[in-house]
C-alpha positions in Angstrom: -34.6 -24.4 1.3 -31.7 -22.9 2.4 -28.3 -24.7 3.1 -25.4 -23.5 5.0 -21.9 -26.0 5.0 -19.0 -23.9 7.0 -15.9 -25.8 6.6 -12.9 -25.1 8.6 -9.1 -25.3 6.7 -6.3 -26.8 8.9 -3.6 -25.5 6.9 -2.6 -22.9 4.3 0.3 -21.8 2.4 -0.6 -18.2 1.5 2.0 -15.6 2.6 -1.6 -13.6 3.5 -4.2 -13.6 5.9 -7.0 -11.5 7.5 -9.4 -11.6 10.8 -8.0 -15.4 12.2 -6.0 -14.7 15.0 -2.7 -16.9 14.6 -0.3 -16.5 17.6 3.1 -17.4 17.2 4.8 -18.3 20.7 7.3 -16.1 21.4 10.2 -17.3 23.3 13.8 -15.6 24.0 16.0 -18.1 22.1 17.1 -17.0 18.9 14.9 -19.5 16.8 11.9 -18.9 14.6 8.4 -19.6 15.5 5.6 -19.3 13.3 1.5 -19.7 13.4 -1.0 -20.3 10.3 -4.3 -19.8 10.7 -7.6 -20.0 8.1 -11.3 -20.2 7.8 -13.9 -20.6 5.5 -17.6 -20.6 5.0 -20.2 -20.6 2.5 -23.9 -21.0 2.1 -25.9 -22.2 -1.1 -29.5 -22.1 -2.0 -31.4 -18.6 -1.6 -28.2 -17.4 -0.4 -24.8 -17.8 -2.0 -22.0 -16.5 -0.5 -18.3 -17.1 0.6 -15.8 -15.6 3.4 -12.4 -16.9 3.3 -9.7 -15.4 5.5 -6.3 -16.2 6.6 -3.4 -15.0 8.9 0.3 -16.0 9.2 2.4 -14.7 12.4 6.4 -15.4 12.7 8.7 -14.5 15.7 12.0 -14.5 16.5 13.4 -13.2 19.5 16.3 -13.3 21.9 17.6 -11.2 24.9 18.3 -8.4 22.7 16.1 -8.2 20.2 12.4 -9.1 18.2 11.7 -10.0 15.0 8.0 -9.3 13.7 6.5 -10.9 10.8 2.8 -10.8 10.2 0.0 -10.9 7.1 -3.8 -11.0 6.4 -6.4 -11.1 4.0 -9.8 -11.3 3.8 -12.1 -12.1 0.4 -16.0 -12.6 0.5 -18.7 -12.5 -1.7 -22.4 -12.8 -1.6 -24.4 -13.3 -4.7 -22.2 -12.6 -6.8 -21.2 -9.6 -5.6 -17.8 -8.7 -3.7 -18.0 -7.8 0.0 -14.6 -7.6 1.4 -11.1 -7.7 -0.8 -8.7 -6.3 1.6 -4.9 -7.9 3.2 -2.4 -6.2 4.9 1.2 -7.3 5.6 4.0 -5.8 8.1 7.4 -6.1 9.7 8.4 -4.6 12.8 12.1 -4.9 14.8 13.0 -4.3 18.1 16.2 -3.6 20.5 16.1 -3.6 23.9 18.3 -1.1 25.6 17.6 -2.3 29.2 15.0 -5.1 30.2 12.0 -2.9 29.8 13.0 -0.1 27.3 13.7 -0.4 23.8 13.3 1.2 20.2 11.9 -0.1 17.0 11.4 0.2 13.7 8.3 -1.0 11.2 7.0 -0.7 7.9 3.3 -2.3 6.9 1.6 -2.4 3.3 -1.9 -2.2 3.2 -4.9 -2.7 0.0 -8.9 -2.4 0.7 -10.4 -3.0 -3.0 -13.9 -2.2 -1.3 -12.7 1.4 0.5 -11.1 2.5 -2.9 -7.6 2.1 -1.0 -5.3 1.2 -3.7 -2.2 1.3 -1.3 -0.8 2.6 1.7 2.5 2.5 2.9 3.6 2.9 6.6 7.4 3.5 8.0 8.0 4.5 11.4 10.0 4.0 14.3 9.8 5.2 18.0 10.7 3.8 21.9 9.0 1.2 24.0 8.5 0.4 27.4 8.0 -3.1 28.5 6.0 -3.2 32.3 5.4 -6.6 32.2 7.3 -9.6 30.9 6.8 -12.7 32.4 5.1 -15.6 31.2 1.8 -15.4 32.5 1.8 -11.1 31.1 3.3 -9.4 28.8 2.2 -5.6 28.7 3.8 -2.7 27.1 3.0 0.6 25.7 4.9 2.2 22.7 4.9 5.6 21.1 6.4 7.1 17.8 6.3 9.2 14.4 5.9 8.0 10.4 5.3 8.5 7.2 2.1 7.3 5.6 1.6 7.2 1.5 -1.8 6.6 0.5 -3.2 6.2 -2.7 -6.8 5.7 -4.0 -8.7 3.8 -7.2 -10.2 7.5 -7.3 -10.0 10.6 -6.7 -11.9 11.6 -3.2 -12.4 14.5 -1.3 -9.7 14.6 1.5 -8.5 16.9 3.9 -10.3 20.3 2.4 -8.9 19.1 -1.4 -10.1 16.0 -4.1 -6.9 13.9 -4.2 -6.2 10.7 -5.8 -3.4 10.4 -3.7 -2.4 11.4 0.1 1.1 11.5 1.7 1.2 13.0 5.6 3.6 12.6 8.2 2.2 10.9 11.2 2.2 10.0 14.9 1.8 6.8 16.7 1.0 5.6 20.4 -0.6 2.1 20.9 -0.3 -0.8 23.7 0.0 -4.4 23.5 -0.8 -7.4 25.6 -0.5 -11.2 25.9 -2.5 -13.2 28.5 -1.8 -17.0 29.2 -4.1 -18.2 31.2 -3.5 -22.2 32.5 -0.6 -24.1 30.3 -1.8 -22.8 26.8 -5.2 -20.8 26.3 -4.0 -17.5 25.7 -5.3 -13.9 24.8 -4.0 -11.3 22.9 -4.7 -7.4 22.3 -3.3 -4.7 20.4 -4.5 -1.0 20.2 -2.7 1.8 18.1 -3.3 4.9 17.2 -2.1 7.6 14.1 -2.7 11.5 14.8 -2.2 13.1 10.9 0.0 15.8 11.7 -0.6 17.3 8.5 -4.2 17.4 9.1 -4.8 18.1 12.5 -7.6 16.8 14.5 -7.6 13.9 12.4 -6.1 10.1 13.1 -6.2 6.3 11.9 -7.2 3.0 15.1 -7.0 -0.2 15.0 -7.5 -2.3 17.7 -7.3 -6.8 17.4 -7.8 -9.1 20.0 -8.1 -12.9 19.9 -8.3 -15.7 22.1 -6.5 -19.4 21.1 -7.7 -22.5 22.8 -5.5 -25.9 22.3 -7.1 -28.5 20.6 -4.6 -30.7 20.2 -0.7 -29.8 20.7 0.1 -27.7 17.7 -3.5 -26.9 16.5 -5.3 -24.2 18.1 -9.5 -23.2 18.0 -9.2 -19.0 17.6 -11.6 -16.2 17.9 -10.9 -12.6 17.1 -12.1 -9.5 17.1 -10.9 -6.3 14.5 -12.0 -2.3 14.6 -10.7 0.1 12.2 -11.7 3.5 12.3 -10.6 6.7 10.2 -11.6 10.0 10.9 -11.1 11.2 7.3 -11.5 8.0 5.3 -12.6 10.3 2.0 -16.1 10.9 0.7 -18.5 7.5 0.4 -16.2 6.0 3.0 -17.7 4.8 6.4 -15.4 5.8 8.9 -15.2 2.2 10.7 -14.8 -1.4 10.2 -15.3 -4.2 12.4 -14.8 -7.9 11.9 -16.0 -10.7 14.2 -13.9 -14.5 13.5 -13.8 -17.6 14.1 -11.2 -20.1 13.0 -8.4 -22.4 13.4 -4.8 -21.6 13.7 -1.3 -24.1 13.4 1.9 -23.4 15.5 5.4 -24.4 13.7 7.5 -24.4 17.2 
């Protein structure tokens, strides 16, 4: 007889996170706002396994500039045997120039234990343009260059050569979007892309959405969707990933 329990955690303290969509509200008055969000599920019986992943968001912004803070992780098992070990973590800053164009900065860190990613580091900057900023939409599109270090728990075949390790200068153009729809369901979406200019032809997506629904004032019910795709993710490697979660996330306005 098999028995499934999924339990749903409220609140978590890990600087880390991965697939729950926590949104922290963003709001032009110099103060910090964060969001924590978590899920977990597991089954027993003919089938034992476990998913836990987390996510922690923090904003501050005011007329002039944005601070970004964000993390994830993601663990599961399944008898016994590991099926996802991977987080991520980033910052990004930016300065408006005018009230729609502005410049920014970033740097992310990023481990998959199951891909054979060890590490890869991310620094780039480039210019934004903000076409809607209102309450009810914010849209804006964003373009740049970087550097990207990776390095691998083996050597794989990369780019014509076996390498244990891969450094490439890189482009970036992506888009963003927040929805509110009502007083406080909202949607969110975020697409960017990484042409290798060292190895032409190839790139690096990602692309998140999520939708939060109040359930009570601070507490929200979240849903989420993730695609990674690499053109060249080495030898062994499926190029694309894609996680589907539900969860629930807590705002600290």
């Amino acid at each position: 007889m098999k028995m499934m329990f999924p339990v749903a955690l409220t609140a978590i303290t890990l600087v880390a996170a991965g697939g729950v969509h926590a949104q922290a509200t963003v709001k032009e008055d110099g103060q910090w706002r964060a969001a924590l969000g978590a899920a977990y599920t597991a089954s027993g019986g003919n089938t034992r396994s476990t998913t836990l992943s987390a996510m922690a968001d923090a904003v501050r912004a005011t007329a002039g500039d944005k601070t970004s803070l964000y993390a994830s992780a993601l663990y599961g098992s399944s008898q016994g045997t590991k099926t996802a070990d991977l987080w991520r973590l980033g910052a990004k800053q930016d300065w408006n120039l005018t009230s729609q164009f502005y410049v920014f900065g970033l740097a992310e860190g990023e481990r998959d234990d199951l891909a054979g990613l060890q590490s890869r580091a991310t620094l780039a900057g480039g210019v934004g343009w903000k076409f809607f900023n209102t309450e009810a939409l914010k849209f804006e599109v964003f373009g740049g260059a970087g550097y990207v270090a990776d390095r691998f728990e083996a050597p794989r075949l990369i780019d014509g050569a076996v390498r244990r390790s891969y450094r490439h200068a890189t482009l970036l153009a992506g888009e963003e979007s927040v929805h509110k729809f009502g007083q406080s369901t909202t949607a969110r979406q975020r697409l960017v892309v990484y042409p290798d200019l060292s190895n032409r032809g190839e790139y690096r997506a990602a692309w998140d959405a999520a939708i939060a629904v109040p359930a009570t004032q601070s507490m929200n019910l979240t849903a989420g969707v993730s695609v990674k795709y690499n053109s060249d993710p080495g030898s062994g490697v499926k190029k694309a990933d894609t996680l589907l979660t539900t969860g629930i996330s807590i705002k600290f306005d």
